[in-house]
Each structure stands twice: as C-alpha cells, then as structure tokens.
C-alpha beads as a LAMMPS data file, in Angstrom:
LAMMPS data file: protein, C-alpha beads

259 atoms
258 bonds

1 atom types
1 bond types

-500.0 500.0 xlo xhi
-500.0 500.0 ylo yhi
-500.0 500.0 zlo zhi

Masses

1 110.0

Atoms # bond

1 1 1 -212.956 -270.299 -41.113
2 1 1 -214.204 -270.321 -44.446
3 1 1 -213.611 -267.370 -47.254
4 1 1 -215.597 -264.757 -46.638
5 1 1 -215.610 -264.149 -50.342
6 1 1 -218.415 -267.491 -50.387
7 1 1 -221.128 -265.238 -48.740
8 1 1 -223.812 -264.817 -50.614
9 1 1 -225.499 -260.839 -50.816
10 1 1 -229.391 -259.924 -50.646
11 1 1 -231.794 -258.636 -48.437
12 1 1 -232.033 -259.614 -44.676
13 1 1 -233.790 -262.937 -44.356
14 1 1 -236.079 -263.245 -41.523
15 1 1 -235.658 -266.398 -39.058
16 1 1 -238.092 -268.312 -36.764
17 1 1 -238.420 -270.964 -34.266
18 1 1 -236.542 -270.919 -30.761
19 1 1 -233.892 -273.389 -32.316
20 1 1 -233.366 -271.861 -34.960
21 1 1 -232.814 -268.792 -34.073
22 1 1 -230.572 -270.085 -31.150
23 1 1 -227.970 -272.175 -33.285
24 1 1 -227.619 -269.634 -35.252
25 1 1 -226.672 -267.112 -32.612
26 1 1 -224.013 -269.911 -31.492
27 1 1 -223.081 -270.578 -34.754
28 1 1 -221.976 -266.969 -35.061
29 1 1 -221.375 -267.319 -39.041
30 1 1 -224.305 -264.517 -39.866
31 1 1 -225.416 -260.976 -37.990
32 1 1 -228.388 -261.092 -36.348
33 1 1 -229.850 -257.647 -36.390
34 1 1 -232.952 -257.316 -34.355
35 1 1 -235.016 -260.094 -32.373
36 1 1 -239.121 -259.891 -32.140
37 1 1 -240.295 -261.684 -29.231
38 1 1 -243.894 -261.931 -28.346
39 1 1 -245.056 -260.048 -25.132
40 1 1 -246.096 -262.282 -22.596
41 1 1 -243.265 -265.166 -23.278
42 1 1 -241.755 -267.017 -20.465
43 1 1 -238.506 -266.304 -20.106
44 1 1 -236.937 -270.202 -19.752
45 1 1 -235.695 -272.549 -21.387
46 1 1 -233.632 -272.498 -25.250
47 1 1 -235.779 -268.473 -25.398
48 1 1 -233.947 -267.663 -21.784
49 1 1 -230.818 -268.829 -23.251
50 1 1 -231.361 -266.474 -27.007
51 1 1 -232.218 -263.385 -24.564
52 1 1 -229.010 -263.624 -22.731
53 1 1 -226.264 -264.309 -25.738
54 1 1 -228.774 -261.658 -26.963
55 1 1 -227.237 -259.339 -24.626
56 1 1 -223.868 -260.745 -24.357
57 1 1 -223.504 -259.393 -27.873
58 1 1 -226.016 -256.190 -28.175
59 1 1 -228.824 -257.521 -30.359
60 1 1 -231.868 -255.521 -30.249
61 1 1 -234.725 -257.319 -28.511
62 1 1 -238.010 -256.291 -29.004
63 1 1 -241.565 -257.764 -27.542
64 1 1 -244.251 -257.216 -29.856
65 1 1 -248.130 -258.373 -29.759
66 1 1 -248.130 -261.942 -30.596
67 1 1 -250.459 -261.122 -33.933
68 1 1 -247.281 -259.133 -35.372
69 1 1 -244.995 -262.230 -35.458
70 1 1 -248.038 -264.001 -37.093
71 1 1 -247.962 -261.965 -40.159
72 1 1 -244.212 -263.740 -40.372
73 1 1 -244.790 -267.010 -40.185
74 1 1 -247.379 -269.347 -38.479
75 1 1 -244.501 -271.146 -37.341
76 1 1 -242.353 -268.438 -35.222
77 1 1 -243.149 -270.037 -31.706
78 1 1 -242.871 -266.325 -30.316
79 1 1 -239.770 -265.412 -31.899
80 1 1 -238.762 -263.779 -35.001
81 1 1 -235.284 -262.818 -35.898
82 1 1 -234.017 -260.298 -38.527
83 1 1 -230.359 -262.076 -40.292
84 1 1 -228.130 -260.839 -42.882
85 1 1 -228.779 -263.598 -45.713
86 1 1 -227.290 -267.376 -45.620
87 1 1 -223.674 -267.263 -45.906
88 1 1 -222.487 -269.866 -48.186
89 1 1 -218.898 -271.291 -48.816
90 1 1 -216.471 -271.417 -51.825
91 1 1 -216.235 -275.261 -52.893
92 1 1 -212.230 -274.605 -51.758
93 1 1 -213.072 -274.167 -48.403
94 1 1 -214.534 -277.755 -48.315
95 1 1 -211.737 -279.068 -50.250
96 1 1 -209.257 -277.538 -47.933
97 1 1 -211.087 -278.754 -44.686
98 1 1 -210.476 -282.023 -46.316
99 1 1 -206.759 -281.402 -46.578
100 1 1 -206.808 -281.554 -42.770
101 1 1 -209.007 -284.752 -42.058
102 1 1 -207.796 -286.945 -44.544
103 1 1 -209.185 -290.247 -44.876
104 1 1 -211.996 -289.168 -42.510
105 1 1 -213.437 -286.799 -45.385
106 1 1 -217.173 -286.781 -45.694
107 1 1 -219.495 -284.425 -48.395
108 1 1 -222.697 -284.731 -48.995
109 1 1 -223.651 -283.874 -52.376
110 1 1 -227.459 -282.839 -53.158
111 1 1 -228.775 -283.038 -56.230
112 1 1 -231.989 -280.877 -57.002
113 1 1 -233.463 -281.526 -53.509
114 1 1 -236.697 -279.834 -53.620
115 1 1 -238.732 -279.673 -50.592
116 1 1 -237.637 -277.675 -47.986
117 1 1 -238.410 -280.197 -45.298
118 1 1 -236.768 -283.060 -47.269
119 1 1 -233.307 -280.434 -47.107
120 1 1 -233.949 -279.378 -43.850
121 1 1 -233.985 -283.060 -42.366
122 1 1 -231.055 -284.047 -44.270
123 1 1 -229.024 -281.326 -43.389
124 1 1 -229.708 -282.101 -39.353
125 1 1 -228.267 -285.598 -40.414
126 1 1 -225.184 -284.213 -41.935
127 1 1 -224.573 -282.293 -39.133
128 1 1 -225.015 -284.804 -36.627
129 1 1 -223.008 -287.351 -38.476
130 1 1 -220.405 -284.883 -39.355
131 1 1 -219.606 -284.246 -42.447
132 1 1 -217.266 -281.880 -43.762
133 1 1 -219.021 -279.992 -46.142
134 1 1 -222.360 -280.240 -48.131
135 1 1 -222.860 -279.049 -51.904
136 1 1 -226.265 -278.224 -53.102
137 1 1 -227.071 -276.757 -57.304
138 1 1 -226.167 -273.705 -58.382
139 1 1 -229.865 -273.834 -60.147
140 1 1 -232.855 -275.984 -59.723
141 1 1 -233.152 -276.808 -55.659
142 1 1 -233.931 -275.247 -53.018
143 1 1 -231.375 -273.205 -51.135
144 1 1 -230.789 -272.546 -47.472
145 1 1 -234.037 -270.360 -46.990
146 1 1 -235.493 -269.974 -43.869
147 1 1 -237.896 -272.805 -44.108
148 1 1 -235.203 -274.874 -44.064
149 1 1 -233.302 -273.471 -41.801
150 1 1 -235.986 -274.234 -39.555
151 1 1 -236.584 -277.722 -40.681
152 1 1 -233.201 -278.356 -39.873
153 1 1 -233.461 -277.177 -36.647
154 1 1 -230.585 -274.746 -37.048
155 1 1 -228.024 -276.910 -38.044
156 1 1 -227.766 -275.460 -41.222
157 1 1 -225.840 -272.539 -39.499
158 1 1 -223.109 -274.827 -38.319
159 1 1 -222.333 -276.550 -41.573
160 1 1 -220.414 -275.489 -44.752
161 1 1 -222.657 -275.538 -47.819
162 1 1 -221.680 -274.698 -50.714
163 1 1 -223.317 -273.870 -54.002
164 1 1 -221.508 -275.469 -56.956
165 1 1 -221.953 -276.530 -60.698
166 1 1 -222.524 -280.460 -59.560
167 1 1 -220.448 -281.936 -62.115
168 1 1 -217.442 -279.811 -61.542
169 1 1 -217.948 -280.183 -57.552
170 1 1 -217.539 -283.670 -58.447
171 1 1 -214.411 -283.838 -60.566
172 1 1 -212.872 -281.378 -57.686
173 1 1 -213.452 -284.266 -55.067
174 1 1 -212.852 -287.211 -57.019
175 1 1 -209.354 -285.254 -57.475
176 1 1 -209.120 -285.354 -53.320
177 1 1 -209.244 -289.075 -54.264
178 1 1 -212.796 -289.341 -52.543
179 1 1 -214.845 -292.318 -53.993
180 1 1 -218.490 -291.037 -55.074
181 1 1 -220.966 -292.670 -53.811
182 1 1 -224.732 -292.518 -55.554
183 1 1 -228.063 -293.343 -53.654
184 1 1 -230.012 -295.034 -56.695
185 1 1 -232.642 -297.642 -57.164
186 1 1 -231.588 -298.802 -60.915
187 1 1 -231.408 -302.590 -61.284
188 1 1 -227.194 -301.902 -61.463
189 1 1 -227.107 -300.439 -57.763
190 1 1 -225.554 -302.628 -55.138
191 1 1 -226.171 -303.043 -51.947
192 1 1 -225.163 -300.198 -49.347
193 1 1 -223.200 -303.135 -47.723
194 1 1 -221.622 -304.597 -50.428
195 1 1 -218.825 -301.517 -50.833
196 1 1 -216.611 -300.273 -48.277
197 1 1 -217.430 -297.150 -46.679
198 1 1 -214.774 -296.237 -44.024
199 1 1 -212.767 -294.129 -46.324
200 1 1 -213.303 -290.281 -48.059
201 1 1 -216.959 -290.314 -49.600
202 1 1 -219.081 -288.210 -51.173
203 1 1 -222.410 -289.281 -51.377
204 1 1 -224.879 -288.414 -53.415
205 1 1 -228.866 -288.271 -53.354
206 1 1 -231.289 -287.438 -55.844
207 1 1 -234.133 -285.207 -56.116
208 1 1 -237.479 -286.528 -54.763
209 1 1 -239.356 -287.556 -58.145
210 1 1 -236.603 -288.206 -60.657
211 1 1 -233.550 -289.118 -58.718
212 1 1 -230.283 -288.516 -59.862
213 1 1 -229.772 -286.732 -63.485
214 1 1 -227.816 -289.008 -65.706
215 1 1 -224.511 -286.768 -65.821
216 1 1 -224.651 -286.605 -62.129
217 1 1 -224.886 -290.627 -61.989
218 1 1 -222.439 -291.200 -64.811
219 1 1 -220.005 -289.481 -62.084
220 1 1 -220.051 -291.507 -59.780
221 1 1 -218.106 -294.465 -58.640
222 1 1 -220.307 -296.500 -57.340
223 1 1 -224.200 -296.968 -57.185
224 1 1 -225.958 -298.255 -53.668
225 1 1 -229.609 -298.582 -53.051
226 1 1 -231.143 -299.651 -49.672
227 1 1 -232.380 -303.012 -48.981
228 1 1 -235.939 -302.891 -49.115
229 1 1 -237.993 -305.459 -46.943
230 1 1 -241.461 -304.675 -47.511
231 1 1 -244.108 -303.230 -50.382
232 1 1 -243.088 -299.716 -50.899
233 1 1 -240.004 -299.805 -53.559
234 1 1 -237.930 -297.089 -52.121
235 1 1 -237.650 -294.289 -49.157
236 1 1 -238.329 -290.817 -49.057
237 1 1 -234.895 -288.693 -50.206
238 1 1 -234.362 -287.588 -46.691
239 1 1 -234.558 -290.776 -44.954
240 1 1 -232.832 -292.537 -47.578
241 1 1 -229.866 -290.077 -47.317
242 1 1 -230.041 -289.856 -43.339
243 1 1 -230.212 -293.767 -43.174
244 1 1 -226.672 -293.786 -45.933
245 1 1 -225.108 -291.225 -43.594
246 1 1 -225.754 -292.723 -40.241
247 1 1 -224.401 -296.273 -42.318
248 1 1 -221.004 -294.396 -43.444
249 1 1 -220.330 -293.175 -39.277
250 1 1 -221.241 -296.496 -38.316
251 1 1 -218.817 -298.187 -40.395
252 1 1 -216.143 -295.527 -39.221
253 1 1 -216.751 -296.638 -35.708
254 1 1 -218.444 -293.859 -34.856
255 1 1 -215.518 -291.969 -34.390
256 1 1 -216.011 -288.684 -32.631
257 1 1 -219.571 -289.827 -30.440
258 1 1 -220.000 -287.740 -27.770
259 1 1 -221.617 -289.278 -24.828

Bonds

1 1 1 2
2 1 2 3
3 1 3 4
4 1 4 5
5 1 5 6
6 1 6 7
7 1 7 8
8 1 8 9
9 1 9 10
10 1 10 11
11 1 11 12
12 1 12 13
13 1 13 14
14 1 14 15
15 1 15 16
16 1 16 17
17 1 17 18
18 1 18 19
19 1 19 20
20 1 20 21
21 1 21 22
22 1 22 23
23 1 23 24
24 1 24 25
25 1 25 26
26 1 26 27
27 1 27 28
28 1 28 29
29 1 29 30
30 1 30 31
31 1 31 32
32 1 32 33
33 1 33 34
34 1 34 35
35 1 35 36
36 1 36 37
37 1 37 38
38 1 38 39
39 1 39 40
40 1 40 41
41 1 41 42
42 1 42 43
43 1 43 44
44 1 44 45
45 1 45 46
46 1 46 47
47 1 47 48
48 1 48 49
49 1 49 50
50 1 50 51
51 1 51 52
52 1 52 53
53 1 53 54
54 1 54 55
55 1 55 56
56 1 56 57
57 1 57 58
58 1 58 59
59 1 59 60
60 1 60 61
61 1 61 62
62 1 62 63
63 1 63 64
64 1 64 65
65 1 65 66
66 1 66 67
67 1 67 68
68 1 68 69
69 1 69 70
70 1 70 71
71 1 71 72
72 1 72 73
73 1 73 74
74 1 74 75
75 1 75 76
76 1 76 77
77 1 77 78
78 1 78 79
79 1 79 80
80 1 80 81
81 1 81 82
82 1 82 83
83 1 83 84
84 1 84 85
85 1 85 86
86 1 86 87
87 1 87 88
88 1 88 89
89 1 89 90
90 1 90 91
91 1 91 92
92 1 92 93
93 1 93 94
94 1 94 95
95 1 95 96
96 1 96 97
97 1 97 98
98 1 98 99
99 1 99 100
100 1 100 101
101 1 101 102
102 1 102 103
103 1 103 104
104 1 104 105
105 1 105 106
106 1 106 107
107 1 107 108
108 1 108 109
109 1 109 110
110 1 110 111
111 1 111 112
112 1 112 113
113 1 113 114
114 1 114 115
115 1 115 116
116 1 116 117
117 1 117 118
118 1 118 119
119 1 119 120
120 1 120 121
121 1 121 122
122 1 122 123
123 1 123 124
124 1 124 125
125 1 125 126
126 1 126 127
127 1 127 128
128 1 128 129
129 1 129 130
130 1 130 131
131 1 131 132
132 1 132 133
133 1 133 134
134 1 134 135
135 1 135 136
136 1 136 137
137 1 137 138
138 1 138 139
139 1 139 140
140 1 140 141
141 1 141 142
142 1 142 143
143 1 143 144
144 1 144 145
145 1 145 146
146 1 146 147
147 1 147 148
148 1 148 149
149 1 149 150
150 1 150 151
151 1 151 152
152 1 152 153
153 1 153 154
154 1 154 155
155 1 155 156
156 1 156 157
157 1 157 158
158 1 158 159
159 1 159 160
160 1 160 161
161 1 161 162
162 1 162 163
163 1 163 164
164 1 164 165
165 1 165 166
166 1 166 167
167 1 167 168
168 1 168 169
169 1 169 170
170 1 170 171
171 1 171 172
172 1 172 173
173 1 173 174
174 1 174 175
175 1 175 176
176 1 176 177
177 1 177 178
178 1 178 179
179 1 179 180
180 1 180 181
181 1 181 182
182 1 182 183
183 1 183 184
184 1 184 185
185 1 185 186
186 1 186 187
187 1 187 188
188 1 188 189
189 1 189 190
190 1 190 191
191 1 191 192
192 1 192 193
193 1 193 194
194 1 194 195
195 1 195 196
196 1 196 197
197 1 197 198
198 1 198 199
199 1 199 200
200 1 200 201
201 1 201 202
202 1 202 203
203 1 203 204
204 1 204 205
205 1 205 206
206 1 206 207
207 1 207 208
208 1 208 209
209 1 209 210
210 1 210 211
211 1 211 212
212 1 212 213
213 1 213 214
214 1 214 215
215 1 215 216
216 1 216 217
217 1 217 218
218 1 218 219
219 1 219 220
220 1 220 221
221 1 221 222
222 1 222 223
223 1 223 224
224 1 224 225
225 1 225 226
226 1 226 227
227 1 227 228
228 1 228 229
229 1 229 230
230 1 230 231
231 1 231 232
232 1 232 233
233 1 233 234
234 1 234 235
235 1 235 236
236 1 236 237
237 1 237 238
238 1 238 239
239 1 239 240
240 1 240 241
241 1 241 242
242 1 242 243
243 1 243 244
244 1 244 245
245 1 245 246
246 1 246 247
247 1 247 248
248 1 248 249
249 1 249 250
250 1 250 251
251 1 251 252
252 1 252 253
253 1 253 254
254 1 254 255
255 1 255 256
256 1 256 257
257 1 257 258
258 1 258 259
C-alpha cells in the first residue's frame, strides 16, 4: 500500500455517478462518509450492489427528493456521495512498485492535461492497460476532482497518481532505467512502431493545445507520433495517449488479459 504520508488534506469532496461512487467503495483507498440516494430508485443493478458494501461497512445512506441531488450535479444519476478528498501518492511509492515488476514497469506521465474529460478518459486507459503509476503537475492541470473521477468511471480510485515536479519525476525514472517515451507531432518524432516498446516506459502526453513544454520534451528519450491516414493532422490527447497505451500492452503480449 502506498504511504499514507502522499494523501492530500482539504475539505470532503462530493462524488457522483453509480460507477463512480461504486469503484471507489471497492477501491477502499478514501472514507466515504454519507451516501444521498434519490427516493424512488430501484434498488438493482451497480446501485443494489453500493447499498449493500454500503452496509457491509456502516456508511450512512440517505434517500432524499431527487431535486436535492440536482443542486450537486446534473450528472449524479440518483446518487451522491460525501468522500474525504483524493488521496494521492508519494512519487516513491511508484518507484518502489517498480522495484517489484521490473521490466514490466509502466508510468504514465501527464503533462498539463487540462480538460477533465480528456484526464478522465485517459486515466480509464491506464487502468485498464495497467500501469503502475501515473504522474500528473504539481501546478497547471487539472487534478483528480470529481469530474474526473467520474469521467473515468472510477478508475481513478484504483490507480496510484502522483503529483510531482515533472522534470524531477522524470530524472527519478530514467534512474529506474525506464526509457521515456514522448507523444509529439514535431517533424523529428518517429513512428510509434519504429522503437521497441516491451520494456520499462514512461510515456508522456502533452497538454491539449500546446503539447509538450520544451523541458519536458528535452527529457525524453525518444519522440513517437501516430501515423496519421487521413486530413486531420493529429488526435485528441486522450485518444492519442489511450491508442500509445493499448500499443505498449500489445507489444507486451498482453500479459495479464483477463478473459
């Protein structure tokens, strides 16, 4: 388990969306206070499922008028949750969870990511793909708010995200002799294809207007862009990033797919 040193203080952040709210109640990495629930809700599916780990482990549920949970978020599909706030890692605890996987190490490495959506999606990819750790800014991005813990459909709760000066997270990596990889459309990016993948990465992707920031690029070992097939020049950040992710598993043979 990471540190608990690397959580983050604040006021209670409040959650919505049935996913959401569920993965982080299995995640188990943050206390979940009190749950709203609009009156009337049918009690099936991922909401039966929240009510009864809701009781396995003494949350407060309370049903409310539907209009309440409006004044939350437009959003809340009939459930609101009250959380203590995000609890993000120490960079250390990334670098020692890739002490234990070796040449399987995997961080993604986000650099001024701005649109909660654009994180959200991103970080659903990192999950799925498994990576061992994500780093966002210290300053200028978005963090892990509840907008994106929603866009991520929860899986924000199961990974480790730190927040970290970038240049320094890189420099600690490069020293766990991961190669850093940069998504970039310059004229000197090569192909994704063209370098090998199947060893410890970290790879990096820009913000949505400007890309990567020069120190950030100057870091890294190696710059890929996508092939591009049609008009449009390059990809939104997200899918760029998801597409580079789900092109690192592949090349690792998938290892760990569960049917």
């Amino acid at each position: 388990m990471p540190s608990k040193s690397g959580m983050k203080g604040g006021a209670d952040e409040k959650l919505y969306g049935r996913h959401p709210i569920h993965e982080t109640l299995i995640a188990n990495r943050r206390r979940v206070k009190q749950i709203y629930i609009a009156e009337g809700a049918t009690r099936q599916g991922v909401l039966d499922q929240i009510l009864q780990r809701a009781e396995d482990i003494h949350i407060p549920v309370n049903f409310v008028p539907r209009e309440q949970l409006d004044q939350f978020h437009d959003q809340h599909q009939g459930i609101v949750a009250d959380a203590d706030p995000y609890p993000y890692v120490h960079l250390a605890d990334i670098l020692t969870k890739l002490d234990a996987v070796g040449d399987e190490g995997l961080v993604l490495i986000l650099d001024r990511i701005q649109d909660p959506q654009n994180l959200g999606a991103l970080l659903r990819t990192a999950e799925v793909v498994g990576v061992h750790g994500v780093v966002l800014p210290k300053r200028r991005g978005v963090g892990i708010t509840p907008a994106v813990v929603r866009s991520s459909a929860g899986a924000s709760e199961h990974l480790w995200i730190a927040q970290e000066n970038l240049a320094h997270a890189i420099r600690e990596l490069t020293h766990k002799e991961l190669w850093i990889v940069g998504l970039d459309i310059t004229p000197d990016a090569q192909s994704l294809d063209s370098i090998p993948l199947s060893g410890p990465l970290g790879l990096v992707v820009g913000s949505e207007g400007s890309g990567l920031r020069r120190l950030v690029r100057e870091s890294c070992d190696f710059l890929v862009k996508l092939p591009i097939k049609g008009h449009i020049k390059s990809l939104n950040a997200a899918v760029a990033g998801s597409i580079a992710l789900y092109a690192i598993w592949q090349s690792r043979g998938f290892r760990g797919y569960k049917a």
